[in-house]
KEKOL-737659 format. One record per residue: residue number from 1; x, y, z of N, C-alpha, C in turn. Coordinates in steps of 0.1 Angstrom, whole numbers. Example, Ala and Ser with C-alpha at 12.3 -4.5 7.8 and 13.67 -1.06 7.14 Angstrom:
{1, {132, -57, 78}, {123, -45, 78}, {132, -33, 78}}
{2, {128, -22, 71}, {137, -11, 71}, {129, 0, 79}}
// end
This chain:
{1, {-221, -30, -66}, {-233, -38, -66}, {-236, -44, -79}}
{2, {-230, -35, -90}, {-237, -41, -104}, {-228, -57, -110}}
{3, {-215, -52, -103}, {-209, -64, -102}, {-214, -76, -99}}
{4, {-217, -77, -86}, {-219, -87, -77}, {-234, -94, -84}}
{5, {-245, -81, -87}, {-256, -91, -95}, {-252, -96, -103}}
{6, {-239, -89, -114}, {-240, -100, -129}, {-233, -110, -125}}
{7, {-231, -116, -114}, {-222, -130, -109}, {-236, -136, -106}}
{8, {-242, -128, -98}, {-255, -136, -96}, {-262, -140, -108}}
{9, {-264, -137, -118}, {-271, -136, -131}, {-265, -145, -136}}
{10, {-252, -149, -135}, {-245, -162, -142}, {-245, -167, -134}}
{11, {-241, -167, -121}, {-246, -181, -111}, {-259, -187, -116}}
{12, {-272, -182, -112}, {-281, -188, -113}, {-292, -190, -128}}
{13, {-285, -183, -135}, {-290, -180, -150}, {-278, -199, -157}}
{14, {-271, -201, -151}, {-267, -214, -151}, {-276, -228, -150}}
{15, {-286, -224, -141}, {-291, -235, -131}, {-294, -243, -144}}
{16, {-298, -260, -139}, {-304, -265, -147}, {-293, -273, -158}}
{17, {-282, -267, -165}, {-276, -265, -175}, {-264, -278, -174}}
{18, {-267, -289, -184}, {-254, -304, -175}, {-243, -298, -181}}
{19, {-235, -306, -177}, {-217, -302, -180}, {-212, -291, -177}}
{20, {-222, -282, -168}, {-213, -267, -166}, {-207, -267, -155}}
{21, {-193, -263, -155}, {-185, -257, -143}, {-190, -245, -137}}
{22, {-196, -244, -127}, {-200, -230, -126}, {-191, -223, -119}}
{23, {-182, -229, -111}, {-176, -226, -111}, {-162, -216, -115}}
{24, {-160, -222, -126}, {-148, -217, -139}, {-157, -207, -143}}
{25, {-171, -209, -148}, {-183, -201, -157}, {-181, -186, -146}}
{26, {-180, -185, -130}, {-183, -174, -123}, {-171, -171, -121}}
{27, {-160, -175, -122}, {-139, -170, -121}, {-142, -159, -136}}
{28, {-144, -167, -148}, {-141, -162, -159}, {-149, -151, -161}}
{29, {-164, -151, -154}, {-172, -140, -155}, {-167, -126, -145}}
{30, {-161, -129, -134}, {-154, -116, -127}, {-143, -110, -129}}
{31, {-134, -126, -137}, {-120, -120, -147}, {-124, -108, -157}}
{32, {-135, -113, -167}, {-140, -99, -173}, {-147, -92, -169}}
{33, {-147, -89, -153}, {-156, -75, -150}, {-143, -64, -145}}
{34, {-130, -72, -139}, {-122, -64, -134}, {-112, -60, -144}}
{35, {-100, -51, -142}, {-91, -50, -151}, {-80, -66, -153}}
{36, {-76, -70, -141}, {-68, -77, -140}, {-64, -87, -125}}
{37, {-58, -95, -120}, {-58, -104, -109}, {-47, -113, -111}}
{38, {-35, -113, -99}, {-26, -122, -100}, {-34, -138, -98}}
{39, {-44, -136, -89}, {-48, -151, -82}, {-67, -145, -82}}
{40, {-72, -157, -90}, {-90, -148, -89}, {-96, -162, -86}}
{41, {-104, -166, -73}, {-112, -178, -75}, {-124, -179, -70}}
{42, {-134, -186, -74}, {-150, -181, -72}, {-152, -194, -73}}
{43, {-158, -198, -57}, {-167, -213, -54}, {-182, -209, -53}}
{44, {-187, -215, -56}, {-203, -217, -52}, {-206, -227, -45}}
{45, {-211, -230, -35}, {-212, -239, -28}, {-230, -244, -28}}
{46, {-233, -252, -31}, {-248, -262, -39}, {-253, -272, -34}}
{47, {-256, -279, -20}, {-260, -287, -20}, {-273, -294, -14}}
{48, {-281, -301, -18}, {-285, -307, -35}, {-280, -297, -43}}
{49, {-276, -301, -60}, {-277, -293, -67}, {-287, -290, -71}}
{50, {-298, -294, -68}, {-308, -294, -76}, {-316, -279, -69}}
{51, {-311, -272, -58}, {-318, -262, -49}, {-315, -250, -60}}
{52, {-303, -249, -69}, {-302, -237, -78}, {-313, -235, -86}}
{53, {-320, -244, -91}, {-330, -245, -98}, {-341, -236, -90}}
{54, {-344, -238, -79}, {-350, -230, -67}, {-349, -213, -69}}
{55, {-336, -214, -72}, {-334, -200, -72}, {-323, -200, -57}}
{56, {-322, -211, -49}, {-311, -211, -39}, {-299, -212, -40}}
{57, {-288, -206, -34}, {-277, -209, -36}, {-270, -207, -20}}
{58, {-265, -222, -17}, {-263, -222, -1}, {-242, -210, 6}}
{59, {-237, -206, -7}, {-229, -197, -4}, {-217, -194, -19}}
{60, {-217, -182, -16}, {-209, -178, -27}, {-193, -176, -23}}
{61, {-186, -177, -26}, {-170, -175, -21}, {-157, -170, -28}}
{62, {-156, -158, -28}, {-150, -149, -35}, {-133, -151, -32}}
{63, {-120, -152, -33}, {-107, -155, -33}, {-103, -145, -40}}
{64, {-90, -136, -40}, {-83, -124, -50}, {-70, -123, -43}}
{65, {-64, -122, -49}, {-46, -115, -46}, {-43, -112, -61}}
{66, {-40, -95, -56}, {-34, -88, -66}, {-44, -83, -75}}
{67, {-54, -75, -69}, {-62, -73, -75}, {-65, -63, -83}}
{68, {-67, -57, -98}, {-74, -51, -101}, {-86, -43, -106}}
{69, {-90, -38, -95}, {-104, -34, -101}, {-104, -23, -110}}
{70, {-96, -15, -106}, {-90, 2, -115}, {-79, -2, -119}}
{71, {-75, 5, -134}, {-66, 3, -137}, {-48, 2, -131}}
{72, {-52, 14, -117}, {-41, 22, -111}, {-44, 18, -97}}
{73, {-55, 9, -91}, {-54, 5, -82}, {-57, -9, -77}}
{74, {-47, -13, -75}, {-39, -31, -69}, {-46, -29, -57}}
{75, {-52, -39, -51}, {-58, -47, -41}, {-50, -56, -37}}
{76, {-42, -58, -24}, {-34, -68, -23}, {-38, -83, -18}}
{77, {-53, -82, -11}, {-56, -93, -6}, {-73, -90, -10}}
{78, {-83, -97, -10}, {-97, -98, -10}, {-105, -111, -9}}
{79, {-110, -115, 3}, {-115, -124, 5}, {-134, -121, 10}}
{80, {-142, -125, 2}, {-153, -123, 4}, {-164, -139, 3}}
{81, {-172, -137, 10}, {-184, -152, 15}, {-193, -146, 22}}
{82, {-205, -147, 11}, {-217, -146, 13}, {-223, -159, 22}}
{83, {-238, -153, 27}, {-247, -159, 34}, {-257, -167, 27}}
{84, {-259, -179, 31}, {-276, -185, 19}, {-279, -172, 9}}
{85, {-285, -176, -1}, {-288, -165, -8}, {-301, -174, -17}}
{86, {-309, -165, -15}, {-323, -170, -24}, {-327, -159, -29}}
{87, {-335, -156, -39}, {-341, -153, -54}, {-351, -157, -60}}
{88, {-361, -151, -66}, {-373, -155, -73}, {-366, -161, -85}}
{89, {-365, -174, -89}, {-363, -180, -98}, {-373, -178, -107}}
{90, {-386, -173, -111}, {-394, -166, -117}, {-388, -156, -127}}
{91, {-385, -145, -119}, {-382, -135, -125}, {-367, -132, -131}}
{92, {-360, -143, -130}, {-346, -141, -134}, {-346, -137, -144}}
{93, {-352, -147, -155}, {-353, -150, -170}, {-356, -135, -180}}
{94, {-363, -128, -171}, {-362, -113, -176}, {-355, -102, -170}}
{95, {-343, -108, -171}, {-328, -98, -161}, {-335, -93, -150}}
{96, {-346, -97, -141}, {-346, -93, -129}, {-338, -99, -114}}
{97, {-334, -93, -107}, {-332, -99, -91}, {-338, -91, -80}}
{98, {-347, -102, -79}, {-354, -102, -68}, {-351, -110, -55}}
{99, {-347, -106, -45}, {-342, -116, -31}, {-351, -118, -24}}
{100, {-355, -128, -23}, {-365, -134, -11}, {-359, -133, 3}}
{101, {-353, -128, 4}, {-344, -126, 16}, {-330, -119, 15}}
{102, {-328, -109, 24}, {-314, -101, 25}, {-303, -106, 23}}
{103, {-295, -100, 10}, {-282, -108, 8}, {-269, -102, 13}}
{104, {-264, -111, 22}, {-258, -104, 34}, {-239, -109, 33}}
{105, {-234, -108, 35}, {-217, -108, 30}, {-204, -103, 39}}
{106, {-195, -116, 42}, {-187, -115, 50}, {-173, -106, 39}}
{107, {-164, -93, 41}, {-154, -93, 36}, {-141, -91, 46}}
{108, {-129, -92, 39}, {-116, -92, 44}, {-109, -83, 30}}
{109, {-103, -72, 33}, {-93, -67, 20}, {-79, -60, 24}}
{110, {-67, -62, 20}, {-57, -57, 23}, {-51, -50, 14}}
{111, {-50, -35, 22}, {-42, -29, 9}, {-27, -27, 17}}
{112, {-19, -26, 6}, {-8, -19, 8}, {-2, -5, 5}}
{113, {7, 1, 16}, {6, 17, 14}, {17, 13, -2}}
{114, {22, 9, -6}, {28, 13, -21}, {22, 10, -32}}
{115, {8, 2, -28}, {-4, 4, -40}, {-11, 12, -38}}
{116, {-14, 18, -28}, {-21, 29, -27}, {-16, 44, -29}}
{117, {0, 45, -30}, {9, 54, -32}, {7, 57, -45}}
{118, {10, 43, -51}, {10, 40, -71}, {0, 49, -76}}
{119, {-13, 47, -72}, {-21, 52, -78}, {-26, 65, -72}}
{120, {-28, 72, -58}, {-23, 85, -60}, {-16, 90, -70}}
{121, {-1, 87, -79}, {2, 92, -82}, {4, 94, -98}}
{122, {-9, 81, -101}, {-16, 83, -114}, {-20, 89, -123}}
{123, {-19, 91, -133}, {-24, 103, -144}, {-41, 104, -141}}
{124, {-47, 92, -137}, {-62, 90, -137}, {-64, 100, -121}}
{125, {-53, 100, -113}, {-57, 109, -96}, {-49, 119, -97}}
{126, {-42, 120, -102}, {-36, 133, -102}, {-41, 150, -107}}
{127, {-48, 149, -114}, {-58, 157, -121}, {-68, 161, -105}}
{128, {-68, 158, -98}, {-80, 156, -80}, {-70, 170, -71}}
{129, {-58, 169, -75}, {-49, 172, -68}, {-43, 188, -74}}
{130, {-48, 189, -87}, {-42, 206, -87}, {-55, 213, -87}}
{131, {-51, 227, -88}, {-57, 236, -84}, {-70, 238, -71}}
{132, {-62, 233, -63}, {-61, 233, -47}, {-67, 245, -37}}
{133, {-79, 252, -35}, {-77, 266, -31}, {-77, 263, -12}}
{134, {-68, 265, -8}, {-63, 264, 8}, {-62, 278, 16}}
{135, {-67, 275, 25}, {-63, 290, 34}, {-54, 282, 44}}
{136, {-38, 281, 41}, {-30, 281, 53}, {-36, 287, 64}}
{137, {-39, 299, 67}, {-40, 306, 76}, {-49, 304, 89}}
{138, {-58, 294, 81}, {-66, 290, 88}, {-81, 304, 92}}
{139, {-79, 313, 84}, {-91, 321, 91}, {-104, 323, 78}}
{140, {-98, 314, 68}, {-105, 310, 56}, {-107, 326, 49}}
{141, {-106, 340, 48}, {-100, 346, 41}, {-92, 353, 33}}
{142, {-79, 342, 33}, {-74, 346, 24}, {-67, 333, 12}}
{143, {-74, 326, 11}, {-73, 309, 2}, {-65, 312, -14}}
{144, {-52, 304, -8}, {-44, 308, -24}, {-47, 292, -30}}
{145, {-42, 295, -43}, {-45, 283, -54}, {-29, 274, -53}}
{146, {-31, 260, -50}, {-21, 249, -48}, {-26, 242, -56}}
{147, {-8, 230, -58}, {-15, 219, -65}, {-6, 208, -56}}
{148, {-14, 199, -49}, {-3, 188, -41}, {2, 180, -50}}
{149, {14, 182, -44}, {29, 174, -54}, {30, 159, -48}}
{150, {33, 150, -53}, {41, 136, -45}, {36, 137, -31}}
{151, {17, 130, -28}, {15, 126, -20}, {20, 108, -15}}
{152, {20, 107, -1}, {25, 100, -1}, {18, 89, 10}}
{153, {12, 78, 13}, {2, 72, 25}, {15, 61, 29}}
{154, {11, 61, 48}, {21, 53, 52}, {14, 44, 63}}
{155, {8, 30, 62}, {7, 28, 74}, {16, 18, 78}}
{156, {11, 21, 96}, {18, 21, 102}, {17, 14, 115}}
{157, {24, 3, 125}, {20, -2, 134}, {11, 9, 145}}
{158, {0, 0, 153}, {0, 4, 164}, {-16, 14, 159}}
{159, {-20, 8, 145}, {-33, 20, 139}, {-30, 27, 138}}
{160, {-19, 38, 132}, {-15, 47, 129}, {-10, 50, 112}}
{161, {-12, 62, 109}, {-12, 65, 94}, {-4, 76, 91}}
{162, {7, 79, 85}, {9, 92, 79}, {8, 99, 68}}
{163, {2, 108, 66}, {2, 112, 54}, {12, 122, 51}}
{164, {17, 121, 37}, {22, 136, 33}, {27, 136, 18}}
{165, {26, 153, 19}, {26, 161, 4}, {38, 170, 7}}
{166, {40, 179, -7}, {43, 189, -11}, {28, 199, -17}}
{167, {28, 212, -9}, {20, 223, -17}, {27, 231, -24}}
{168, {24, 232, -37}, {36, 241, -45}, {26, 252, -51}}
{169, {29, 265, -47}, {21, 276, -51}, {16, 278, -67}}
{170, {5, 284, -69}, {9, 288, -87}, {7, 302, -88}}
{171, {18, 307, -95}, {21, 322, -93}, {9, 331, -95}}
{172, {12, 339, -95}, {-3, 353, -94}, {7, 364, -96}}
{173, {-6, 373, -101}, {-1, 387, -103}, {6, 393, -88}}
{174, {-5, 392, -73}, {3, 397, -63}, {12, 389, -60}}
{175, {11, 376, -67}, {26, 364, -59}, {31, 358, -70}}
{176, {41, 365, -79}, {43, 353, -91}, {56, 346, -87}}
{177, {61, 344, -74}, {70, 339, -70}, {61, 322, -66}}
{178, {71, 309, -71}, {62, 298, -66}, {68, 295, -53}}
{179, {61, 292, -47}, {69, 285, -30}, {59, 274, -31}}
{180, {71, 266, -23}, {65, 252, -16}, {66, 251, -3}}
{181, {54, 240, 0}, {54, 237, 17}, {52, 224, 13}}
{182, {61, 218, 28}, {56, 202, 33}, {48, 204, 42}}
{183, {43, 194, 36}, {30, 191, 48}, {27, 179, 48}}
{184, {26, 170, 67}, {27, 162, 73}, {13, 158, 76}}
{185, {5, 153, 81}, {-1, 142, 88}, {1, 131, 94}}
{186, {3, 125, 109}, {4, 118, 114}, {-10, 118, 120}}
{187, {-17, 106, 124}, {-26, 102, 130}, {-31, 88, 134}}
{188, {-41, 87, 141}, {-44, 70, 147}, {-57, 68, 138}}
{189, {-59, 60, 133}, {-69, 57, 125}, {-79, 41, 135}}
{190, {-90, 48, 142}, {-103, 37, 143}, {-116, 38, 139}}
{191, {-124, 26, 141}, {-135, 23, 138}, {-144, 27, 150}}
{192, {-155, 36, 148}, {-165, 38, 155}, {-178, 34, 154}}
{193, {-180, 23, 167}, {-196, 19, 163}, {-194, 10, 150}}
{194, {-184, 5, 145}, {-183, -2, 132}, {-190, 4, 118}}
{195, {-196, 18, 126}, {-201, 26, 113}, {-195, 34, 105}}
{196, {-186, 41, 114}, {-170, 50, 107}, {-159, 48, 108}}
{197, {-150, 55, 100}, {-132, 48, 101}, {-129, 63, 101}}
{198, {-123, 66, 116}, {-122, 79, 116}, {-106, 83, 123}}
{199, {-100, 93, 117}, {-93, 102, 122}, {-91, 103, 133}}
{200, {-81, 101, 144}, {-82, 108, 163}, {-69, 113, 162}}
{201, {-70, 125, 166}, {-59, 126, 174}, {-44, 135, 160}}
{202, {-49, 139, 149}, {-44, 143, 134}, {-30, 154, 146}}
{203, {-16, 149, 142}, {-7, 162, 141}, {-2, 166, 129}}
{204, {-5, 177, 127}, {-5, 185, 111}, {5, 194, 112}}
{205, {15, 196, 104}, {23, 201, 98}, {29, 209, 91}}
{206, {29, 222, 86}, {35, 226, 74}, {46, 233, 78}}
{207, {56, 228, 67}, {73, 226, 67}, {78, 224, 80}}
{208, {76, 214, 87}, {85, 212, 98}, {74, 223, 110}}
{209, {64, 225, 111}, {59, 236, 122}, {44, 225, 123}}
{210, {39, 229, 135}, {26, 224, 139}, {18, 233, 133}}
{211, {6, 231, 129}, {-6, 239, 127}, {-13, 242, 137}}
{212, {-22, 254, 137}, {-31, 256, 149}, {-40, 243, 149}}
{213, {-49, 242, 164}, {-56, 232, 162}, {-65, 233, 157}}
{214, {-75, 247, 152}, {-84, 250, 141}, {-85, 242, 128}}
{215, {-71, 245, 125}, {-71, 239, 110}, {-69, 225, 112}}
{216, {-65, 216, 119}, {-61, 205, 124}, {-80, 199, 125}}
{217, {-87, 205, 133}, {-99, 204, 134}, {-110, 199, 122}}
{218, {-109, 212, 113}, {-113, 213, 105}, {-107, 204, 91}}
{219, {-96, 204, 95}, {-89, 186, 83}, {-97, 177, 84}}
{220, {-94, 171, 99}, {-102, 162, 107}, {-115, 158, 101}}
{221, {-123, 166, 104}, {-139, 164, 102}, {-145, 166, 89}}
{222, {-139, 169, 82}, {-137, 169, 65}, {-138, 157, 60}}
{223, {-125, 148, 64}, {-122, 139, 64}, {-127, 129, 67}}
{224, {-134, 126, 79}, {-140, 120, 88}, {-155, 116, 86}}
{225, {-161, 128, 75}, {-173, 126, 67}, {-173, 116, 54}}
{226, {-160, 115, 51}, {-160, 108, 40}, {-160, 95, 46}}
{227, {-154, 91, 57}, {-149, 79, 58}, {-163, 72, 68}}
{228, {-174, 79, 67}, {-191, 74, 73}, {-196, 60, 63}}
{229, {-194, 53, 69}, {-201, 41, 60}, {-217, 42, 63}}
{230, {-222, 51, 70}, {-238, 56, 70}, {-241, 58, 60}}
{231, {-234, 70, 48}, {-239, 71, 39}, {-247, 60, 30}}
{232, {-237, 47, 28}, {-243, 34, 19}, {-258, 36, 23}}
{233, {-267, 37, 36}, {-281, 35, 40}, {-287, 40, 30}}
{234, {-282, 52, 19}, {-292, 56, 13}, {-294, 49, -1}}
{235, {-285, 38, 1}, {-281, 30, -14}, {-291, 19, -11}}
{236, {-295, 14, 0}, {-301, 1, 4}, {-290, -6, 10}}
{237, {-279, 1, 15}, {-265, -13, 20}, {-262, -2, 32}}
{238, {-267, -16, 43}, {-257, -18, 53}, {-246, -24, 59}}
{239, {-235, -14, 61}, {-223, -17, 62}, {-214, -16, 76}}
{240, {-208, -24, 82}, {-198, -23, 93}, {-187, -27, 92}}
{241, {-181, -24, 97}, {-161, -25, 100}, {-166, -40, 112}}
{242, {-159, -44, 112}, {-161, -57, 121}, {-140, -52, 127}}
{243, {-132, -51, 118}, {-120, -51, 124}, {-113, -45, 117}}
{244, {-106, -35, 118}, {-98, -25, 114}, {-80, -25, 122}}
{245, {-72, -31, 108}, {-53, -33, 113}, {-48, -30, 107}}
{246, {-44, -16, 111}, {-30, -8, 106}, {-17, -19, 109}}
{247, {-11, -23, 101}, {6, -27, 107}, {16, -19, 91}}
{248, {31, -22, 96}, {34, -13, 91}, {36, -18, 74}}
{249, {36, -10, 67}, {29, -9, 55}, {18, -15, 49}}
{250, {8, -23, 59}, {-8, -29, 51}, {-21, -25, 61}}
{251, {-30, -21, 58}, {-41, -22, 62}, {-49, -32, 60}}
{252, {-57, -38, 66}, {-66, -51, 67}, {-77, -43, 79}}
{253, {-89, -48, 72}, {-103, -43, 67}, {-111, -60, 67}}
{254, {-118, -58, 81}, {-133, -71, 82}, {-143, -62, 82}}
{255, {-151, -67, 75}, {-163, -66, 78}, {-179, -71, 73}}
{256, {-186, -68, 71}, {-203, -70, 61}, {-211, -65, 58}}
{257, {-215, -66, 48}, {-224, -60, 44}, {-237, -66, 43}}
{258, {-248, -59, 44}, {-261, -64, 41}, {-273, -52, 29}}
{259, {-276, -59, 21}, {-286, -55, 12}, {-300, -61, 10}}
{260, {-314, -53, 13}, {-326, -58, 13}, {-330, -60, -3}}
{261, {-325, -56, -10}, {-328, -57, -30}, {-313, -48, -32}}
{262, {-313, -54, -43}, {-303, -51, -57}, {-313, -44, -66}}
{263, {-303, -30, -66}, {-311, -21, -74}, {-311, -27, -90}}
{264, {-317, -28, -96}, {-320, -29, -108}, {-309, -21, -119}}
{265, {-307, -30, -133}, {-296, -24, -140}, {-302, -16, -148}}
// end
């Protein structure tokens, strides 16, 4: 969100101003918010021009391939276009945004499972990934200390995903022997209500064996909390999945967002 105002802040903190590209002015302003971008392009669409002055701007239009926003994570596709967008042209001038109306936003993003692999296996995500405390067992007392090795994301035709690791033990006084397990994930990944991207259906793994469906369960719904786009409500942003496509190695992601105010910087 802090992003998206300070484009707004140089969109409209433009108004007024002859000889400016505002265009180029809002490319070069997102060039320096992100790390980097094969392809970055930002239209504003104006007409009269004279309605920016208003504080109106009749649509913003975001273009990206090759994106990045983190150092270690590439975006392969991003296409975003906002709705009308108006503003108290008043209060701009003292870094405020105020919307006279909900600013509301079409997106499209494609990632690929070997960008998303890359940076799992980053020095910046890797550190997320040791000291692991797991109860194989599934009866939650007896949880030894792991660290997942070489995870790995795969999607896949048909909405389907696989995941997988290595769990590599770390020795202990009762166990200073290290052992490893594989462990699998296969699953269907949909959109519910366009308010979650959830899990169905998880077959779980370790070394070549099924897991009970307890622990299978309990993956599940773990997981399935994170992936609640409800949460944003408590940010002021509502959010939906409009269309959710696994094919085999990209995901592609529609959807919108809407915000009643931009929190203040």
């Amino acid at each position: 969100m802090e992003l998206f105002a300070g484009l707004l802040t140089t969109v409209l903190g433009l108004a007024g101003t002859p000889g400016i590209a505002i265009d180029k002015i809002a490319t070069d302003f997102l060039r320096g918010q992100i790390v980097r971008a094969d392809v970055l392009e930002v239209r504003v669409d104006n007409a009269p021009n004279y309605q920016i002055l208003l504080g109106n701007v009749d649509r913003i239009r975001v273009a990206g391939r090759g994106v990045y926003v983190l150092e270690f994570l590439r975006i392969d596709q991003v296409d975003l276009e906002t709705d009308p967008i108006s503003i108290d042209p008043n209060l701009l001038q003292s870094g405020k945004i105020v919307l006279r109306r909900p600013l509301q936003a079409a997106a499209r993003v494609v990632l690929r499972s070997e960008d998303i692999n890359t940076a799992l296996r980053s020095p910046n995500v890797q550190p997320s990934f040791k000291n692991l405390s797991i109860d194989i067992t599934g009866t939650n007392k007896n949880p030894e200390i792991f660290d997942l090795v070489n995870p790995e994301v795969t999607f896949l035709e048909g909405d389907h995903i696989r995941l997988s690791a290595t769990l590599k033990s770390q020795p202990t006084a009762a166990k200073p022997k290290v052992t490893s397990l594989d462990v699998s994930v296969n699953a269907q990944l949909k959109t519910i209500s366009g308010t979650k991207l959830q899990i169905i259906n998880p077959k779980i793994e370790l070394a070549g064996t099924p897991v009970p469906d307890r622990i299978a369960r309990a993956f599940t719904e773990g997981l399935n909390k994170v992936l609640d786009l409800r949460q944003l409500e408590s940010k002021g942003i509502t959010a939906r999945v409009l269309k959710l496509e696994l094919t085999e190695g990209k995901m592609q992601v529609i959807g919108f967002a809407k915000m009643d105010s931009i929190p203040e910087q």
